[in-house]
N, C-alpha and C positions, 0 to 999 in steps of 0.2 A: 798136272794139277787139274782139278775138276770144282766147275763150279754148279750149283744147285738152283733152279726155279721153280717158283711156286705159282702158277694162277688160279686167282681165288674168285671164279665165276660163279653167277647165279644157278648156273644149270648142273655143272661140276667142276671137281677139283682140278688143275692136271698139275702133274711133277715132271722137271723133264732134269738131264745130266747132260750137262755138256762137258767135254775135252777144251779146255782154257786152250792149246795149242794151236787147236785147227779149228775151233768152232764147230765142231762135229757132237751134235745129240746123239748120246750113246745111248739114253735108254727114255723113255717116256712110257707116263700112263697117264689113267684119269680115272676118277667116280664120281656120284656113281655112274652105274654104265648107263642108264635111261635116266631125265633128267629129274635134278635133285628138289625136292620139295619145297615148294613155294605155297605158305598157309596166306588165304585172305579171306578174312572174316564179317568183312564188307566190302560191297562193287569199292572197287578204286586202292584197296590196300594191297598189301603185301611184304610179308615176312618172311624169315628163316632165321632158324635156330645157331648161333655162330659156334655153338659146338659140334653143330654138323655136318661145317668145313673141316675142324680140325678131327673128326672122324675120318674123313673124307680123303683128307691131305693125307694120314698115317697110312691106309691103305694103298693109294696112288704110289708113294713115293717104298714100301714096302716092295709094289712092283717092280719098280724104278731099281732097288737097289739089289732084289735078287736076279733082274735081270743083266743086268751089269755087271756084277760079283765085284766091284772096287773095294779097293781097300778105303772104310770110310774114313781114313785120320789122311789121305791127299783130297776127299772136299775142303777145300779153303772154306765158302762164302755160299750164302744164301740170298737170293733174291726176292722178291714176293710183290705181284703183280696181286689187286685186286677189283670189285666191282668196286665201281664210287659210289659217292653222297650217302652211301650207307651209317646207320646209327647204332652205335654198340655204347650199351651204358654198364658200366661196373661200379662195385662197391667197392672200398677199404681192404676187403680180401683178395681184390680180383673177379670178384665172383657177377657175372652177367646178371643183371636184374629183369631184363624182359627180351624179346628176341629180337635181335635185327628190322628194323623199319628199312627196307632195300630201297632200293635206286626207282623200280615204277613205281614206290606208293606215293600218290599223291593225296593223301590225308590230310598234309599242310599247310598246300598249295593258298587257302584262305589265310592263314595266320602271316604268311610272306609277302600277299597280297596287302594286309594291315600294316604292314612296319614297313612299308612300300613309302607306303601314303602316309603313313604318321612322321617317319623320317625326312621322307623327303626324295622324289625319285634323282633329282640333281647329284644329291650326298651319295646316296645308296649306290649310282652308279658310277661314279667320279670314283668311290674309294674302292668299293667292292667288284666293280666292273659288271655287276649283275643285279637283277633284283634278288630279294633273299630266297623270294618264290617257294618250291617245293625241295630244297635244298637241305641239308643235314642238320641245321641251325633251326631250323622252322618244324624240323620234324621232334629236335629237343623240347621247343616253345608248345608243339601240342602234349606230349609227354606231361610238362608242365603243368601246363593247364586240365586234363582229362586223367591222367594218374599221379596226383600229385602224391600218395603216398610212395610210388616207387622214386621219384624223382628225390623227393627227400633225402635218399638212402644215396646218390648221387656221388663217386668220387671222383672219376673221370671217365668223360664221353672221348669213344673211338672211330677210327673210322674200321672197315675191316682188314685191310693189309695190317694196320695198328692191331690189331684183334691178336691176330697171327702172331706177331715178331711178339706179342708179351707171352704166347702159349709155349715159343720159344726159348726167351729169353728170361720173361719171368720182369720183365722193365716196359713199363708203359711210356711210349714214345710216340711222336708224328712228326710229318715235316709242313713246310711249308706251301710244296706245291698239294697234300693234302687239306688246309686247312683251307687254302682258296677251292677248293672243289667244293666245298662244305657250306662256300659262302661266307667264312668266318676271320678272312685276311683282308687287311685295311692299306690297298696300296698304295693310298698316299701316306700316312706314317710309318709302313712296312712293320706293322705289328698286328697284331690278335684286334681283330675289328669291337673296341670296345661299345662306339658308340651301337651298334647293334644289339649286344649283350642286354648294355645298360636299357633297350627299350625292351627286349625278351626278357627282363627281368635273371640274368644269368649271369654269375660271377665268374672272372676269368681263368679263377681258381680251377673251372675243369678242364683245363686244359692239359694235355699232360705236355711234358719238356718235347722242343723242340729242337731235331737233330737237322744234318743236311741230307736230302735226299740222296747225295753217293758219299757213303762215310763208313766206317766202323761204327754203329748204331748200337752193338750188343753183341753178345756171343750166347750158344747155346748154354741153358741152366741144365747143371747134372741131373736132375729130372727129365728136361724134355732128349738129353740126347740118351739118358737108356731107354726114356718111352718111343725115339724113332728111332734107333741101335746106329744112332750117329755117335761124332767124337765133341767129347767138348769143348773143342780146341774150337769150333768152327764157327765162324761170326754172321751176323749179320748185317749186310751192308750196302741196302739196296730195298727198296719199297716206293710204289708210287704208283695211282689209279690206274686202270685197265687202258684206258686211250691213252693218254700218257706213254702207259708205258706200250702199247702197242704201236705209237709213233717212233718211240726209241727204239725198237725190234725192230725198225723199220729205215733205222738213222736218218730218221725225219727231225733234225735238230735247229734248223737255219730257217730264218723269215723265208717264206715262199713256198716252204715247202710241204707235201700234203700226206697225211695219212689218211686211210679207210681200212675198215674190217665192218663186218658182215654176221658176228654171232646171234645171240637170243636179239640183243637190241644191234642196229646197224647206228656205226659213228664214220664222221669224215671231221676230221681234223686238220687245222690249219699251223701255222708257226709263221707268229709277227713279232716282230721288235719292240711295234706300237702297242700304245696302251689304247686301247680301243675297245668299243661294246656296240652289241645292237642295243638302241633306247628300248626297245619294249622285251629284250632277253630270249628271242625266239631262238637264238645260236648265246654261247655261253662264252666265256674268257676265262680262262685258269691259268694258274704260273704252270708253267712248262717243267719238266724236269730237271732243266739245266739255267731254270729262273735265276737273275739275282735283278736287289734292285740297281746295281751299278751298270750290269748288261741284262736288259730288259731281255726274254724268252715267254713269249704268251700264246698257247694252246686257246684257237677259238674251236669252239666245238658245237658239231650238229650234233645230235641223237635221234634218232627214231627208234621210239622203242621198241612199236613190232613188227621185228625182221626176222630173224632168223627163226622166233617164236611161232610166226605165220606160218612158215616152208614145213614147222613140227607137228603143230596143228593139224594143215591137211594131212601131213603123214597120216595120223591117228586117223581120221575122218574118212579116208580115202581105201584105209586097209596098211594095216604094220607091214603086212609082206611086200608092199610094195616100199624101194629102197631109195634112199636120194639120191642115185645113180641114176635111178630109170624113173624118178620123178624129172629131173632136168631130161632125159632124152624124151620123154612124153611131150615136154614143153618147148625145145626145141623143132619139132612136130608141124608146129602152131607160127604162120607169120607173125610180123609184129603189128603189133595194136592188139592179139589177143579175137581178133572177128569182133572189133567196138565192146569188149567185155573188161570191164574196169574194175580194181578192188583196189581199196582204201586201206589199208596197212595200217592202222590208229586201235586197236584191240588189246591194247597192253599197257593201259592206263592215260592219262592224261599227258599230253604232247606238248611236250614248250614249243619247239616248232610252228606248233597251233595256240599262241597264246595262252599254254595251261588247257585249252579244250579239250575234254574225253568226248569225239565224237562218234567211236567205235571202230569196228571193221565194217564196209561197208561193199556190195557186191553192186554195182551198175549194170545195167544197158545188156543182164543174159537174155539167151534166145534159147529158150527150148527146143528148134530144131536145131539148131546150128551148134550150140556150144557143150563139147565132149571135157572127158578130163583134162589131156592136154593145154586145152582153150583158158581152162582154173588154171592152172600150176603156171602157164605161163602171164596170164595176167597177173597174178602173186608176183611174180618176182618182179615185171615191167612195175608194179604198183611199188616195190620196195623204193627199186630207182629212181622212179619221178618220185617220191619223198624225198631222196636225197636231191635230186634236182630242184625240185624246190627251196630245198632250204641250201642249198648252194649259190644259189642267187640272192640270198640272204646275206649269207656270207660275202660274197660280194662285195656288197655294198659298203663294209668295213674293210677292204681292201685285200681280201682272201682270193686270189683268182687261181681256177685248178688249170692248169696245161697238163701235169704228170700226177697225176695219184698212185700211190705204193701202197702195194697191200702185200700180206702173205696167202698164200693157193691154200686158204683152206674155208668150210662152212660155205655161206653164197658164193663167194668166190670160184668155188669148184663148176660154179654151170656157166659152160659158154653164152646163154642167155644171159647171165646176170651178165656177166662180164661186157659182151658186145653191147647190151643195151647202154650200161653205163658209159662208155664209150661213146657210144654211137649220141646220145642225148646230151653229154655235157661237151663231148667234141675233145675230150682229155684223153691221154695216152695213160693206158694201167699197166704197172708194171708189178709183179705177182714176183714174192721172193719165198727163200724155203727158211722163214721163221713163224715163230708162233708168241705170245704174251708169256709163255712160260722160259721159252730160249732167251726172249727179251728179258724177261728178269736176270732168268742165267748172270746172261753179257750185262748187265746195269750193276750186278753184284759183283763183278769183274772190274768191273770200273773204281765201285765205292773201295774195296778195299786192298786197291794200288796195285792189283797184279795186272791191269793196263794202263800204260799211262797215258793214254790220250780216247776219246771215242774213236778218231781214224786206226789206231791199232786193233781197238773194239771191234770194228767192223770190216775188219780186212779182209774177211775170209765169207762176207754175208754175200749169197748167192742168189743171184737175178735167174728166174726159172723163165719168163715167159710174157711176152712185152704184149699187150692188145693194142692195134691202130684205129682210130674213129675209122668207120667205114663210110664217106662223104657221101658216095653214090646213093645211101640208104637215111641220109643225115632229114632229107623233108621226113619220111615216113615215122623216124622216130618223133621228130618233131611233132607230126599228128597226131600220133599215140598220145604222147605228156598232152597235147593241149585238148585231148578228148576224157584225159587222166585229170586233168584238173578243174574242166568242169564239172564231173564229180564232185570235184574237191570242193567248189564251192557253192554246189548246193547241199551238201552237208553242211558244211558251214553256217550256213545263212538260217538253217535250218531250227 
């Protein structure tokens, strides 16, 4: 039996096919090939068209299935892993009313900051674990307030994996560990955060039915399985944000334990029992995947937004021919600290990290004679890790501490730079496995619709490729680095 994954990223689709038996991805793709269009119409926005995933998706998984040649009536199950906080608003028909307000637009970021302070930051945090901030719920309240004739027309707000499983199934559904991503779950009444609504002026009515994030959720509508030449026999039974579920890809399930990945935006992820926040929301609290309120599961999570976005960027800047093979060996080249050349990785909207600050990308301390290409790519990547170090030490302090971080070998992960830095800077053991958010959905969809019974069956077959040790003897030099990295950081700041 074969199960199906979807990840529904900013930059592209991917589809992958796994073999249920052995956990073996039989076939995978993605589009599009160069990354997928992001409209921003002013400094700080940022959009996409949600029918431009499910273009996106047809194509990928079209790879996927002639590459394979399975018989599609043994896919069981579908998974669908997507980007968070994203805002998709439909009407009565189903029909999207404006495009996607993504995960960097901070357009909101004011409007969260008011119902911060009008609510009460005590409430706001005790229920919601978060400020509302720049979050899905704030991005509806501007919608609101600046179009309100679309808003009108209003029948239920999605998130994007939500987008998906209705293109699918033709049923507008979400769960629970989506609605806290959103900001819009009330964990101390373990319902739809009304008091928030009631001050957004927003009735609970848009909300659509909420399922459990591993369940039979829907199966495919005869429509959507002749439009992907699937069977309609095949359900969906598995959905849930991109960290999330790239800590479940990851069987990052248990208090302690830590997830990171490395794509457009770089996330490290935690798993507490605790119900717990930063006061001022620079690291975030979500229900976890395998959340309930009887056994607490909470996803604290950093984000930096630009990560993997920076390492694309120089691509372009630097010459396309040249390839992120031999952008990492250029930078490997280069000792650490970069020759005192510092870059600020903040270029992809405003930073909860940084209290909601957009204070840009920022290039420190070059030297005209001294610093070559190499000197760039690898202060780039030293600069992603001290963000992550940074806000690691955030984490911290609500009781997050990394010894082991698990990631899958793919995107930053591929440069022994990135890798040894992070290592070497937080003093934690990386251990690099052969999954990705799309196999993670796979296995999530495996789970929801009972052909494993347990995650340890789930995960019996996930393979450990390649363990990195702090390297101690080198532990001051990085140390110097971050603390030549962060004075940077705080004269931008200040600034």
């Amino acid at each position: 039996m074969y199960l199906l994954g979807f990840d529904i990223g900013s930059s592209s689709v991917k589809a992958s096919l796994m073999n249920g038996e052995n956990g073996e991805c039989v076939a995978s793709s993605f589009y599009p090939k160069q990354e997928m269009k992001i409209t921003a119409h002013q400094a700080g926005w940022a959009e996409q068209e949600p029918e431009l995933w499910w273009a996106n998706l047809k194509l990928a998984l079209a790879d996927v299935l002639n590459e394979s040649k399975v018989n599609t009536d043994n896919i069981l199950s579908i998974g669908i892993s997507y980007q968070m906080h994203g805002l998709v608003m439909v009407d009565k028909n189903h029909q999207v009313l404006r495009p996607s307000i993504i995960w960097c637009d901070s357009r909101a970021a004011a409007y969260g900051d008011k119902a911060f302070q009008e609510i009460g930051g005590q409430r706001c945090l005790s229920s919601l674990l978060n400020s509302p901030g720049n979050f899905t719920a704030s991005k509806l309240k501007w919608v609101k307030e600046n179009e309100p004739a679309i808003f009108d027309r209003l029948y239920k707000i999605m998130l994007p994996g939500d987008f998906i499983a209705m293109k699918l199934s033709g049923e507008i559904k979400t769960t629970v560990s989506g609605l806290s991503e959103g900001i819009m779950w009330d964990f101390r009444q373990n319902s739809v955060a009304s008091f928030l609504f009631d001050n957004y002026g927003f009735s609970s009515d848009i909300i659509p039915e909420i399922v459990p994030t591993f369940s039979v959720q829907g199966k495919l509508s005869e429509a959507a399985a002749k439009e992907l030449g699937l069977s309609a026999k095949t359900t969906i039974s598995y959905r849930a944000g991109d960290q999330p579920n790239n800590a479940l890809s990851l069987n990052v399930l248990n208090p302690g334990e830590i997830a990171a990945t490395a794509g457009t935006s770089g996330v490290v992820y935690g798993v507490s029992e605790e119900i717990k926040y930063d006061p001022q929301s620079r690291v975030n609290t979500f229900a976890h995947v395998n959340h309930a309120a009887a056994n607490p599961r909470l996803g604290v999570l950093l984000c930096i937004n630009g990560t993997g976005i920076l390492n694309a960027w120089l691509k372009r800047m630097l010459g396309e021919s040249l390839s992120y093979e031999e952008m990492n060996q250029l930078a490997a080249e280069v000792g650490i600290g970069s020759g005192g050349l510092s870059v600020l990785p903040f270029g992809n909207g405003a930073e909860r990290v940084l209290n909601n600050k957009n204070i840009g990308s920022v290039l420190s301390g070059i030297n005209f004679n001294i610093h070559q290409k190499g000197h760039l790519l690898r202060a780039a990547q030293e600069g992603i890790v001290f963000s992550f170090k940074y806000g690691m030490d955030i984490m911290q302090q609500i009781g997050i501490n990394a010894s082991v971080i698990r990631a899958g070998k793919a995107n930053m992960f591929l440069s022994p730079v990135f890798r040894d830095t992070l290592a070497g800077v937080t003093e934690a053991t990386i251990e690099l496995y052969n999954t990705d958010g799309s196999i993670g959905a796979a296995r999530g969809a495996g789970v929801g619709a009972g052909y494993y019974k347990s995650f340890n069956e789930a995960f019996s077959n996930l393979k450990k490729l390649e363990t990195v040790e702090p390297d101690n003897k080198k532990a001051a030099e990085y140390q110097a680095a971050y603390d030549n990295w962060k004075l940077a950081l705080d004269k931008a700041i200040s600034q």
